[in-house]
C-alpha positions as CSV (number, residue, x, y, z in Angstrom):
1,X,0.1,12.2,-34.8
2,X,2.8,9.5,-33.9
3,X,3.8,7.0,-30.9
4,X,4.9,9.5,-28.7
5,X,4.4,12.7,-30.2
6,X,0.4,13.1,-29.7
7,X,-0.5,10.0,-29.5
8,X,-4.2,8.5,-29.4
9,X,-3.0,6.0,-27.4
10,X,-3.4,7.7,-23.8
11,X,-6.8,9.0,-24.7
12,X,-7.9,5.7,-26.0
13,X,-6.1,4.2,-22.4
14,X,-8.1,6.7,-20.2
15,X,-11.5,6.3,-21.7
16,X,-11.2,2.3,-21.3
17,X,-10.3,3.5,-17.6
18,X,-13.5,6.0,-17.7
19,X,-16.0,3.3,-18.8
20,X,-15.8,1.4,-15.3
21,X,-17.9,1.5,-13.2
22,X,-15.2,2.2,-10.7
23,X,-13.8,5.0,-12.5
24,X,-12.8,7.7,-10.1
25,X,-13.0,11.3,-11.7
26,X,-9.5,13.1,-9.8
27,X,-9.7,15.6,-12.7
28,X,-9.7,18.0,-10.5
29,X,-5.7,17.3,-10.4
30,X,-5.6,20.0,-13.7
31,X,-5.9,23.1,-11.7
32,X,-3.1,22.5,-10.2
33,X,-1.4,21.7,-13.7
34,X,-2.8,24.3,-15.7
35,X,-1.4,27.5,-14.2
36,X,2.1,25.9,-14.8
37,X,1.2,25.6,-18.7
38,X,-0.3,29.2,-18.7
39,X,3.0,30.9,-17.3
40,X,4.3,33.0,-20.4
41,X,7.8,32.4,-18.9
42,X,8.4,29.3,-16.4
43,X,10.8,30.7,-13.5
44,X,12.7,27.4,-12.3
45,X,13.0,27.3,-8.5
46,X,10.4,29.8,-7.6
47,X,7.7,28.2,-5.3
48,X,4.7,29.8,-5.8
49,X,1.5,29.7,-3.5
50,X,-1.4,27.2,-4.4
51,X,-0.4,26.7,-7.8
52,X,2.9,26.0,-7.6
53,X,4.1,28.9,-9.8
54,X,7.7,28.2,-12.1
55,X,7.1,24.1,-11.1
56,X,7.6,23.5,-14.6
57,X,9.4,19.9,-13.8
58,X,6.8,17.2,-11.3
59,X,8.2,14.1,-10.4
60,X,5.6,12.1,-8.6
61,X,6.8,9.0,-7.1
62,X,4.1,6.1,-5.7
63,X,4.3,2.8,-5.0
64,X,2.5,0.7,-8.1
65,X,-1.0,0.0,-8.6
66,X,-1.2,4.0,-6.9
67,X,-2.9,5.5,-10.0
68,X,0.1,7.1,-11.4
69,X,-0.5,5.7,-15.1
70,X,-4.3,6.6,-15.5
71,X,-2.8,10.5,-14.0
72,X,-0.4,10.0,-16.9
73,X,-3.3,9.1,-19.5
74,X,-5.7,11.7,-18.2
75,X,-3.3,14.3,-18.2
76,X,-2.3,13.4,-22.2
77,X,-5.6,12.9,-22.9
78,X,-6.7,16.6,-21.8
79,X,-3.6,18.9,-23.0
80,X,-2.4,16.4,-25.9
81,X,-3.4,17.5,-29.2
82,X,-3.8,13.2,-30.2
83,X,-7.5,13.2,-29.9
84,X,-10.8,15.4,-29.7
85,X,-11.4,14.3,-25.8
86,X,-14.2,17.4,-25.2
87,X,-17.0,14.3,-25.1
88,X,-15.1,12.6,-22.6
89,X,-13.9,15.4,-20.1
90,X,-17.0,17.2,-21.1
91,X,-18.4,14.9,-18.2
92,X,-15.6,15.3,-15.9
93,X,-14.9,17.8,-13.3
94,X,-12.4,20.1,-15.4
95,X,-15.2,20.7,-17.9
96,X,-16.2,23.5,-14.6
97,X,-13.1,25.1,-14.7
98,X,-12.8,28.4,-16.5
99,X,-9.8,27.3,-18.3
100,X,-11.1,23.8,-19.3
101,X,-12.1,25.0,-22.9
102,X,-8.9,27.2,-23.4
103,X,-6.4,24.2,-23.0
104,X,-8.4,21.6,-24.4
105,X,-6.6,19.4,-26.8
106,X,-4.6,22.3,-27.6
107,X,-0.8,21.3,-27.0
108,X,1.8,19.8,-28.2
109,X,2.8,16.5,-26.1
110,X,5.3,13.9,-25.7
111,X,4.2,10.8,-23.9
112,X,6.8,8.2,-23.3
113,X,6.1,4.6,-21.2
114,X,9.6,4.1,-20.5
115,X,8.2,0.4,-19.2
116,X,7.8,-1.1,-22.8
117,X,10.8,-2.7,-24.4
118,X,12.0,-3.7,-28.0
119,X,11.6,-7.2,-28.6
120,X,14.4,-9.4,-27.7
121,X,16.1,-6.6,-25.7
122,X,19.2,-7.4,-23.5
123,X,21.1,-4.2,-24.0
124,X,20.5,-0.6,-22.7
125,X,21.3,0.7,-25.9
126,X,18.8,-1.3,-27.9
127,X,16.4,-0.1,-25.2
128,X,16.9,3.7,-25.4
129,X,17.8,3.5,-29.4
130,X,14.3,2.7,-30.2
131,X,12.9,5.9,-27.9
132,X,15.0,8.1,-30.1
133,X,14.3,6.4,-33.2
134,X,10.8,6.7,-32.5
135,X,10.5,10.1,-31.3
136,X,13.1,11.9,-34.2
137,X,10.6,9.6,-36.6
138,X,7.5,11.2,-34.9
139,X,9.2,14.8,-34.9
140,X,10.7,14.6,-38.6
141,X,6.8,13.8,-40.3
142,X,5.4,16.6,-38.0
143,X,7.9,19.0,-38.7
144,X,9.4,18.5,-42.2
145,X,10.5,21.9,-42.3
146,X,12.6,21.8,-39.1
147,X,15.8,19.9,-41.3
148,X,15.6,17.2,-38.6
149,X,18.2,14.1,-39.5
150,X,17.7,10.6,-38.9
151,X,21.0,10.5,-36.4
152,X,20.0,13.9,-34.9
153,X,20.2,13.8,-30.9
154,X,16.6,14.4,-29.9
155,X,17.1,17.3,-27.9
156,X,18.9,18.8,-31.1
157,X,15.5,18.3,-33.2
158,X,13.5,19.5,-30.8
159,X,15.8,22.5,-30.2
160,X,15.6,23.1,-34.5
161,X,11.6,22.7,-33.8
162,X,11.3,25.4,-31.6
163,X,14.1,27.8,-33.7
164,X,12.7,26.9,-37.0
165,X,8.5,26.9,-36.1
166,X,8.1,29.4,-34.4
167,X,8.8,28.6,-30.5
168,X,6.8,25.4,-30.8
169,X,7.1,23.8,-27.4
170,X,6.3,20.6,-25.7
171,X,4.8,19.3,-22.5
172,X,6.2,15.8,-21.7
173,X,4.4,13.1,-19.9
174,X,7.4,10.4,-18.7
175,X,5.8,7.4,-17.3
176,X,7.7,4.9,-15.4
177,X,10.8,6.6,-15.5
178,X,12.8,4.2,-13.2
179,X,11.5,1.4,-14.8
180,X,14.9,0.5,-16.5
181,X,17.0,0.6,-13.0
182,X,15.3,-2.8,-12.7
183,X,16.6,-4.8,-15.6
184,X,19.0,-7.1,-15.0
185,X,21.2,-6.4,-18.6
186,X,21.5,-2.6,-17.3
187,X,24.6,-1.6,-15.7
188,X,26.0,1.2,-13.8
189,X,27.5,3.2,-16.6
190,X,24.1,2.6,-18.4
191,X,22.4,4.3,-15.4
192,X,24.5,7.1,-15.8
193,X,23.6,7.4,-19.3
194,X,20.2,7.0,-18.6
195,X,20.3,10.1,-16.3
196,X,22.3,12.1,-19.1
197,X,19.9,11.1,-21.3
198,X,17.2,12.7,-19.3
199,X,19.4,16.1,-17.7
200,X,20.2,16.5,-22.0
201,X,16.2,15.9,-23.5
202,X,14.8,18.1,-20.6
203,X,17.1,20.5,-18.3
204,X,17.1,24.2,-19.1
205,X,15.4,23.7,-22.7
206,X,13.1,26.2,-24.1
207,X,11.0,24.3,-25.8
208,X,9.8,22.1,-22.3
209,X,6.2,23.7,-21.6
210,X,5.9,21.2,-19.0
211,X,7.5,18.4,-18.0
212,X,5.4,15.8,-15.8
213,X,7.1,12.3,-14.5
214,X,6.7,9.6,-12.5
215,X,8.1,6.5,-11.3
216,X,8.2,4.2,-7.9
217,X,11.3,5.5,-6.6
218,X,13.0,8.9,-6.1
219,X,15.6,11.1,-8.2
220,X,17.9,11.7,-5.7
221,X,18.5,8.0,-5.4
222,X,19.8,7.9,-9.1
223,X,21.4,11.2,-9.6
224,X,24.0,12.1,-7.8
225,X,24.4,15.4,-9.6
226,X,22.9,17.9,-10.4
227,X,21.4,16.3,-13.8
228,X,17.9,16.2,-12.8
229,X,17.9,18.8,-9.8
230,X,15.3,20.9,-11.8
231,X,12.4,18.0,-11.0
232,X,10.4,19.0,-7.9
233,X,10.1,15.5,-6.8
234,X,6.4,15.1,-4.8
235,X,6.3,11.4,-2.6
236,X,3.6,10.2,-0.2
237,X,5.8,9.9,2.4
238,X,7.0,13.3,2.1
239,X,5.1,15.9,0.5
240,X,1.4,16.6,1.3
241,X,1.3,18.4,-1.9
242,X,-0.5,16.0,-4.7
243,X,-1.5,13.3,-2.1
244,X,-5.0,13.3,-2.3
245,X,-4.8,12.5,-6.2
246,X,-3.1,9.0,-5.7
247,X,-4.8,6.3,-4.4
248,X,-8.4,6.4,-3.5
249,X,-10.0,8.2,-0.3
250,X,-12.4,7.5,2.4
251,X,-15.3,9.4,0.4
252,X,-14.1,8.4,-2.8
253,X,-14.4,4.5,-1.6
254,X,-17.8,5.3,0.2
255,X,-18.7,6.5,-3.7
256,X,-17.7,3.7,-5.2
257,X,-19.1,1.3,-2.3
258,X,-22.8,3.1,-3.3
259,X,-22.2,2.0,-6.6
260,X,-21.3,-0.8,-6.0
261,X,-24.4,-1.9,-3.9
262,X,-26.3,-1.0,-6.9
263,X,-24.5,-3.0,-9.3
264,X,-24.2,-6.3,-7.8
265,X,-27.9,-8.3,-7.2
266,X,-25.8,-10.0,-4.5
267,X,-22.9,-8.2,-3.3
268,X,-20.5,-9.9,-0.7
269,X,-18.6,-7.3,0.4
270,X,-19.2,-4.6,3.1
271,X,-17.8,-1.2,3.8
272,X,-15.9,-2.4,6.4
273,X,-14.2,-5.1,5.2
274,X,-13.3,-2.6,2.3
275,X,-11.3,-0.3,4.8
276,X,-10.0,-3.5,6.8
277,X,-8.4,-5.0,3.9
278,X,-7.2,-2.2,1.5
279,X,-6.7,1.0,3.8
280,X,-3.8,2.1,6.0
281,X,-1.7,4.1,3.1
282,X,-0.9,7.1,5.2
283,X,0.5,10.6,3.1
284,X,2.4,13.2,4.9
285,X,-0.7,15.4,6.0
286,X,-1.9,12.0,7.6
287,X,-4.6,11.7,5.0
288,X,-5.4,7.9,4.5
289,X,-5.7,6.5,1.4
290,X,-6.9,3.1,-0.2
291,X,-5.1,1.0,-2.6
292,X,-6.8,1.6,-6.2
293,X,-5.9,-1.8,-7.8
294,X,-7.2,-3.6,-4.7
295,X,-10.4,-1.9,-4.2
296,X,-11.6,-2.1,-7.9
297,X,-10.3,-6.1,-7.5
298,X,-12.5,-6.4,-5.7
299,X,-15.8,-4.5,-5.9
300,X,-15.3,-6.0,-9.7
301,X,-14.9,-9.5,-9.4
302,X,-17.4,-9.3,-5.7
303,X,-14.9,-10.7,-3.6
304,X,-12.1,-10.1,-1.2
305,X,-8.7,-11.0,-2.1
306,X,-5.5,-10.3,-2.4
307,X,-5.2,-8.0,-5.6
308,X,-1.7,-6.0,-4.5
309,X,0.5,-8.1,-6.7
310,X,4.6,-8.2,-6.2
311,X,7.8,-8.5,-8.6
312,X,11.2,-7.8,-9.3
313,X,12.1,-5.6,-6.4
314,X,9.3,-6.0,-4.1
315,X,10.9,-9.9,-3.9
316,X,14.6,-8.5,-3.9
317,X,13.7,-6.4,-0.5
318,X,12.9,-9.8,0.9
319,X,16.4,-11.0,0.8
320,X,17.5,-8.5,3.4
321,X,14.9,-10.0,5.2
322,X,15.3,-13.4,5.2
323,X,19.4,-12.5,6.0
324,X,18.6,-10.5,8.8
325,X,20.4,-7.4,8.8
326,X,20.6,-5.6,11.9
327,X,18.2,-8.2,13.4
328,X,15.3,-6.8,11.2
329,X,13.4,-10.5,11.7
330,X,12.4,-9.6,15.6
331,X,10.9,-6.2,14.4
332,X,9.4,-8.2,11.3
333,X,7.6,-10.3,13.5
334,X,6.7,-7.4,15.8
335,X,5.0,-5.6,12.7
336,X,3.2,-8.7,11.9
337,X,1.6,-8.9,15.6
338,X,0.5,-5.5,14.7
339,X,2.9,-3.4,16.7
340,X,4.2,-0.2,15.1
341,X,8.3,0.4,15.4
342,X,10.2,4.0,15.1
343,X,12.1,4.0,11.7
344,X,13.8,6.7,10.0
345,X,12.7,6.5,6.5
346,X,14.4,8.3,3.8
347,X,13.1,7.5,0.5
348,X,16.4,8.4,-1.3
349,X,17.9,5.0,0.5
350,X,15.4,2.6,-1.1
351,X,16.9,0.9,-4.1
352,X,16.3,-2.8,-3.4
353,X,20.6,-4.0,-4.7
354,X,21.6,-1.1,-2.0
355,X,20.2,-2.0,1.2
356,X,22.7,-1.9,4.3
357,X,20.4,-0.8,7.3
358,X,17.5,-1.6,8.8
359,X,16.2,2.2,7.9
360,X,17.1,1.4,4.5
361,X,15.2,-1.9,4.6
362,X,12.1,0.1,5.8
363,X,12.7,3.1,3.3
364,X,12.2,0.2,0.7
365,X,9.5,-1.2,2.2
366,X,7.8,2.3,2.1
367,X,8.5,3.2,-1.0
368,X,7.1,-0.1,-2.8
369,X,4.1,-0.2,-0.7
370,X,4.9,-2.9,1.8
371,X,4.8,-0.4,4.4
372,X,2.7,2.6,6.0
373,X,4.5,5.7,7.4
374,X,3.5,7.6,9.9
375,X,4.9,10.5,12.6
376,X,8.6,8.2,12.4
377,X,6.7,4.5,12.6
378,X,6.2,2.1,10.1
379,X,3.6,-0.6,10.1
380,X,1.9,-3.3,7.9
381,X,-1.5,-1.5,6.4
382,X,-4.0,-3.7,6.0
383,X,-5.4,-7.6,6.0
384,X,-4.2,-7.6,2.5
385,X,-0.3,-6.8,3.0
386,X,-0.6,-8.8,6.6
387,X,-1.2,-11.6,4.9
388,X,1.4,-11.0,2.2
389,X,3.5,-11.3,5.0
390,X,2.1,-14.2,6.7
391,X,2.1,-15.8,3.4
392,X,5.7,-14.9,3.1
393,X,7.0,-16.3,6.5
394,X,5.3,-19.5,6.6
395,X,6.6,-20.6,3.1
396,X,9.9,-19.3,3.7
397,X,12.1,-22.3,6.4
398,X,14.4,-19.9,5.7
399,X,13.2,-17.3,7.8
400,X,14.1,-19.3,11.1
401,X,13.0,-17.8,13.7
402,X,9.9,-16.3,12.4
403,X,9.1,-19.0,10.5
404,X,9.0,-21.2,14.2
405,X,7.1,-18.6,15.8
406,X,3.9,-18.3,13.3
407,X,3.9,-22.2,13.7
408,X,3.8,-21.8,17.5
409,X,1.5,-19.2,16.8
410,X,-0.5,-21.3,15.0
411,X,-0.8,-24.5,17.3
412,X,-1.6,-21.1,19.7
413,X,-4.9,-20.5,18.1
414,X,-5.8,-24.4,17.8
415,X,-5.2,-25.0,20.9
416,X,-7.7,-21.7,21.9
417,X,-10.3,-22.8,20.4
418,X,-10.3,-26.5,21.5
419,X,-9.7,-25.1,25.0
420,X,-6.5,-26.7,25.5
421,X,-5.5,-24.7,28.4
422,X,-1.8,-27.4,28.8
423,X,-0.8,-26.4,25.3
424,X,-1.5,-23.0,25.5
425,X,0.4,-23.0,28.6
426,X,3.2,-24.6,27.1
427,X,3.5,-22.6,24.2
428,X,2.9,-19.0,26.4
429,X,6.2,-20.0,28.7
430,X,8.2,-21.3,25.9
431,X,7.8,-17.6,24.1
432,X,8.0,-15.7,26.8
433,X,11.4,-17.7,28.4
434,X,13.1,-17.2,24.2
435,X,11.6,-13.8,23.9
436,X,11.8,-11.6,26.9
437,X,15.1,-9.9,28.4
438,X,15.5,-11.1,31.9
439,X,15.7,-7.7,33.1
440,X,12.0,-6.8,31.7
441,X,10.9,-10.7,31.8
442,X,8.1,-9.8,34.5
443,X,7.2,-6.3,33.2
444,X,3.3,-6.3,32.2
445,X,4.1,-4.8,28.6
446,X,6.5,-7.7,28.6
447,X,4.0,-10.3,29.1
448,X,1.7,-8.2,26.8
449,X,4.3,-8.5,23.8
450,X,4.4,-12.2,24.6
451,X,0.8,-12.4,24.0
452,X,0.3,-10.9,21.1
453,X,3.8,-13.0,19.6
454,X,1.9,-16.1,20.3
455,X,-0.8,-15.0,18.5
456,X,0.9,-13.9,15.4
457,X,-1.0,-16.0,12.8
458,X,-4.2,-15.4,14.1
459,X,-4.1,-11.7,12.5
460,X,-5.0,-13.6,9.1
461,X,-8.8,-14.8,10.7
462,X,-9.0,-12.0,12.8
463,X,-9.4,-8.1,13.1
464,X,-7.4,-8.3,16.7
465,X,-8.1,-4.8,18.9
466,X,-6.3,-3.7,21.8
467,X,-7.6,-2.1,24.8
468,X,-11.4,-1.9,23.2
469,X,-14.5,-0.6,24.8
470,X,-16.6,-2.9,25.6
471,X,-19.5,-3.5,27.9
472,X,-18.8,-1.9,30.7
473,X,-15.4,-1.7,30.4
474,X,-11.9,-2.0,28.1
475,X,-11.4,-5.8,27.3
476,X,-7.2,-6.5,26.5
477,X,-7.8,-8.2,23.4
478,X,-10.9,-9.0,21.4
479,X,-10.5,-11.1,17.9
480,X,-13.2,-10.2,15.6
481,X,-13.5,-12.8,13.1
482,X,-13.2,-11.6,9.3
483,X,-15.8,-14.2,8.8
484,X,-18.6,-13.9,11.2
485,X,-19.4,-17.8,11.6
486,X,-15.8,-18.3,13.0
487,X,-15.2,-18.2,16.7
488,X,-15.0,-14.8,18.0
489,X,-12.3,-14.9,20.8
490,X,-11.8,-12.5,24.2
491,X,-8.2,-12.2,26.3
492,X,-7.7,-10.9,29.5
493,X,-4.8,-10.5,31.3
494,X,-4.1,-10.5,35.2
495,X,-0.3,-9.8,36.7
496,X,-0.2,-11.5,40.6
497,X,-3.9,-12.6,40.1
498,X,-5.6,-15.7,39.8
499,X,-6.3,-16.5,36.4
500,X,-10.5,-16.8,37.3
501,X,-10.7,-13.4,37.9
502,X,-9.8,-12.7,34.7
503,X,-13.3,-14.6,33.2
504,X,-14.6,-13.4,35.9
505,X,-13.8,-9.5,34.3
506,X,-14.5,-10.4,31.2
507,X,-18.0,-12.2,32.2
508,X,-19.1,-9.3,34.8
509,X,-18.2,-6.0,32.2
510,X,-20.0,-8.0,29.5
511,X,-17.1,-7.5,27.0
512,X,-19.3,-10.5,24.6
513,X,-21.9,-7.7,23.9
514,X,-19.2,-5.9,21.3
515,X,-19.7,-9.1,18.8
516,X,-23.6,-8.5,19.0
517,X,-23.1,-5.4,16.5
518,X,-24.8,-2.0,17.2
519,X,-28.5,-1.7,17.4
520,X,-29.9,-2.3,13.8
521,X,-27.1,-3.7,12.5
522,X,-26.1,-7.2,12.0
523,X,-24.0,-9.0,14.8
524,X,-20.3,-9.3,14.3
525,X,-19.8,-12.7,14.9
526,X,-22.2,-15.7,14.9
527,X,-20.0,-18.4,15.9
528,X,-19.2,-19.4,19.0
529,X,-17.6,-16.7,21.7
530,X,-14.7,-17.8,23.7
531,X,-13.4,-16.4,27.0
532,X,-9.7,-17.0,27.6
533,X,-8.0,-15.7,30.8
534,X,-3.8,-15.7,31.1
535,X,-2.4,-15.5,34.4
536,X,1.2,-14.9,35.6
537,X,2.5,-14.8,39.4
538,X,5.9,-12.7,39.1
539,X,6.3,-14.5,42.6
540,X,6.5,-17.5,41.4
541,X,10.2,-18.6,41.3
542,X,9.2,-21.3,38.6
543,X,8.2,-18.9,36.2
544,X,4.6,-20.9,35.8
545,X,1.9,-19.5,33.3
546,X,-1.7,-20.3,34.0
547,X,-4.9,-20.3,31.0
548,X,-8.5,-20.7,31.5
549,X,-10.9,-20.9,28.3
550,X,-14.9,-20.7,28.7
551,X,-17.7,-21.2,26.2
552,X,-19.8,-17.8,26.8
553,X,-22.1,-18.5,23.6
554,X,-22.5,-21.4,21.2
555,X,-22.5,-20.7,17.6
556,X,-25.8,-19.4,16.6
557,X,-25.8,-21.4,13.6
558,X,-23.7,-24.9,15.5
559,X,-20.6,-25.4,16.3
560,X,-18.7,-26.0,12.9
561,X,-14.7,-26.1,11.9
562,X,-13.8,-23.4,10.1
563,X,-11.8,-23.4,6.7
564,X,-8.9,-22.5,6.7
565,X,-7.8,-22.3,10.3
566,X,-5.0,-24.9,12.1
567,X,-5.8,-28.4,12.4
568,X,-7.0,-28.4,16.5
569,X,-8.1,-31.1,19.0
570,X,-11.6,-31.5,19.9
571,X,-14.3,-28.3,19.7
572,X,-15.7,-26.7,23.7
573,X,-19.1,-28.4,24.5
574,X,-22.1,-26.5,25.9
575,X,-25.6,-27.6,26.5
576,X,-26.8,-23.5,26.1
577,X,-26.7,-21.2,23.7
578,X,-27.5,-18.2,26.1
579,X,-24.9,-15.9,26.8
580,X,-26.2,-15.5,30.2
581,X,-25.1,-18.9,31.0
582,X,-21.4,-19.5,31.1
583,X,-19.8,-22.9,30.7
584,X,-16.4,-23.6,31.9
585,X,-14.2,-25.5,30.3
């Protein structure tokens, strides 16, 4: 046993994972490994049906917090020869499989975190000379009859290990691979060692059984070459294959939502908030998957938040950003309103010091997780990235115009709620004269876009739908309040129509009756409901908005301010809580 060569460590790792009560068992992810450590002779480059037969090399690539170092654990843990694991898989899926007994515990494995460094370490070489140190220590006390030497390469000892005992081989589980690429002290020709380092331990030796890696962002990105060509290299962006493995899934959540309500005496969380706020990953095949970290967060601690946690890179990408290549703010501001926009992402163009394109900038995005990709369109995920952004562009002066719009947008939804039909109007023309080309200025979509920009910051109270059934009809906005005693708010357009027929529509196809919840179920919102109506004549040569706001329900509970939102002016009054009874403002 030694630090890398069987190690305890990744078995001792996963069963800390296992005892939680939100452990997810994606054992099942062995079948797909253990045909590849069965093949008598790995053919590199052959493709083989379900398996994957001669896919000797994996290189799975995930943005963090995406499950890839529990895989990495669970996979040492089963085929490592570190620890008896047969009481803790015993429980697991794999102990069903036919070969579950057969590989149990019963190879020799290298696991390297390639994310830990030597104390005080500001050079590339102390970093990678206490890998090999390790690793020819660990190889020299289990193989003192291999004439390994202390300055051997490690490829060399291995290479004596499998001449000298017998064709002993090796599966290798690399975590973190990249994770150098991000130091600061690491420089180009240290890359390109790094990479030789790799091609030299792994490419075209007989003694890799298996050699299983992972890491945030692609090969291809890093080499150039042909060093590392024999990795099949398996993304969520790009390759169904594997994608159901990382990060969680509707039915696994739903699981761990069951256990959840029978852990907590007073849980505070429901499904849907779950899906609202962690969802929206998207894989090639257009499954949808949940971020792990966020979900356990919070079915843990009973509480939403903001778990998803940023660093190094994730920052860096921000830069581009704030600097605005290829006016990538506009569209910034588009995705934060909750509007998809075409990108071409290629996931080999996403090194955060590289960025010159706004497709770059959204490869990035992707790859770390900022981003959802889907059928060429990128958009923001989920509550819990949204308001990584939000919390990004209103600290940030920096950002300009951005920054100015979500603190229109905010005065927006102030002036909403306290009916303030002269600001709204204000800030509605002054949007739409700055944002709109004058060829499209009095195009409907236009004036749709407008809306939805002037309500930017509202997407951190609200779950905002488009077009949704309601009553008797589709309503053209309706904010569902993420907490239910909050206002809930309905917009409806009208192009060359006065702005009362727009209550009127929303009053007559009873759109309110979508915040009273499905029978049996609990309403959606128990604060007040507002009606606002926005009007624009294309006819009229000054360019004049019009808005209307109406009380159609008090609060059940009263009329409260709620924390968090906008400082505003003075609440709607009513004297009736009946929906049936309208009052204007």
């Amino acid at each position: 046993m030694g630090i890398y060569l069987n190690s305890t460590s990744p078995y001792m790792l996963y069963c800390e994972a296992f005892s939680s009560p939100y452990f997810v068992d994606k054992t099942k992810f062995l079948d797909e490994l253990v045909p590849i450590v069965e093949l008598k002779e790995n053919i590199r480059g052959i493709s083989g049906e379900s398996h994957g037969t001669g896919m000797k090399y994996i290189c799975i690539t995930r943005p963090r917090r995406f499950g890839k170092t529990v895989m990495a654990d669970m996979i040492s843990s089963y085929f490592g020869k570190g620890a008896d694991s047969s009481s803790l898989f015993g429980q697991l899926h794999a102990a069903g499989y036919r070969w579950y007994e057969e590989h149990l515990n019963q190879h020799n494995l290298i696991h390297i975190m390639f994310n830990e460094l030597p104390r005080d370490c500001t050079t590339y070489q102390q970093y990678i000379n206490r890998i090999q140190t390790r690793l020819i220590r660990d190889l020299m006390k289990a193989y003192p009859d291999a004439a390994i030497e202390t300055d051997d390469a490690v490829w060399d000892a291995l290479q004596s290990i499998f001449e000298y005992c017998g064709g002993e081989r090796f599966i290798f589980v690399l975590d973190e691979w990249d994770y150098i690429f991000h130091r600061d002290f690491v420089t180009d020709r240290d890359k390109e060692a790094y990479i030789d380092f790799l091609s030299n331990l792994l490419k075209d030796k007989p003694y890799v059984e298996m050699a299983y890696m992972t890491g945030i962002l692609p090969i291809a990105k890093y080499s150039s070459g042909s060093e590392l060509n024999m990795f099949f290299e398996f993304s969520m962006a790009s390759s169904e294959k594997y994608s159901s493995y990382f990060g969680f899934t509707d039915e696994e959540v739903d699981a761990l939502y069951e256990r959840y309500l029978n852990i907590e005496k007073e849980p505070r969380i429901s499904r849907s908030e779950l899906k609202l706020w962690y969802d929206g990953y998207e894989t090639m095949s257009g499954k949808r998957l949940y971020n792990p970290r966020s979900v356990v967060g919070a079915l843990s601690l009973n509480q939403l938040g903001n778990y998803w946690t940023s660093s190094g890179p994730y920052d860096e990408i921000f830069t581009y950003v704030k600097n605005d290549i290829s006016g990538i703010r506009d569209e910034i501001a588009a995705l934060m309103s909750g509007t998809t926009i075409p990108a071409n992402v290629q996931e080999y163009a996403s090194t955060s010091l590289e960025l010159a394109t706004k497709d770059e900038i959204y490869s990035a995005m992707v790859v770390y997780g900022f981003l959802s990709y889907s059928n060429g369109h990128v958009s923001i995920p989920n509550k819990e990235l949204m308001d990584k952004f939000a919390d990004m562009v209103r600290q940030r002066p920096t950002f300009g115009y951005i920054y100015r719009l979500a603190a229109e947008s905010g005065r927006m939804l102030s002036a909403t709620r306290a009916g303030d039909t002269r600001t709204m109007t204000e800030i509605l023309e002054r949007i739409h004269n700055t944002e709109s080309p004058l060829i499209r200025y009095s195009d409907e979509a236009e004036l749709s876009k407008v809306i939805t920009f002037a309500y930017l910051q509202a997407r951190e109270y609200y779950d905002i739908h488009l077009e949704d059934r309601s009553g008797t009809g589709y309503a053209d906005y309706i904010f569902y309040p993420y907490k239910k005693e909050d206002d809930g708010i309905i917009i409806e357009l009208k192009l060359d129509q006065p702005v009362e027929k727009a209550i009127r529509q929303i009053k007559d196809r009873k759109y309110a009756l979508n915040f009273d919840g499905r029978l049996g179920e609990p309403p959606k919102c128990t604060g007040r409901i507002l009606a606002v109506g926005i009007a624009y004549n294309r006819n009229d040569p000054a360019k004049r908005h019009e808005c209307r706001v109406e009380l159609l329900r008090e609060s059940l509970g009263g009329y409260r301010k709620p924390d968090g939102f906008p400082e505003q002016e003075k609440p709607l009054e009513s004297a009736d809580r009946r929906i049936s009874d309208q009052t204007e403002y």
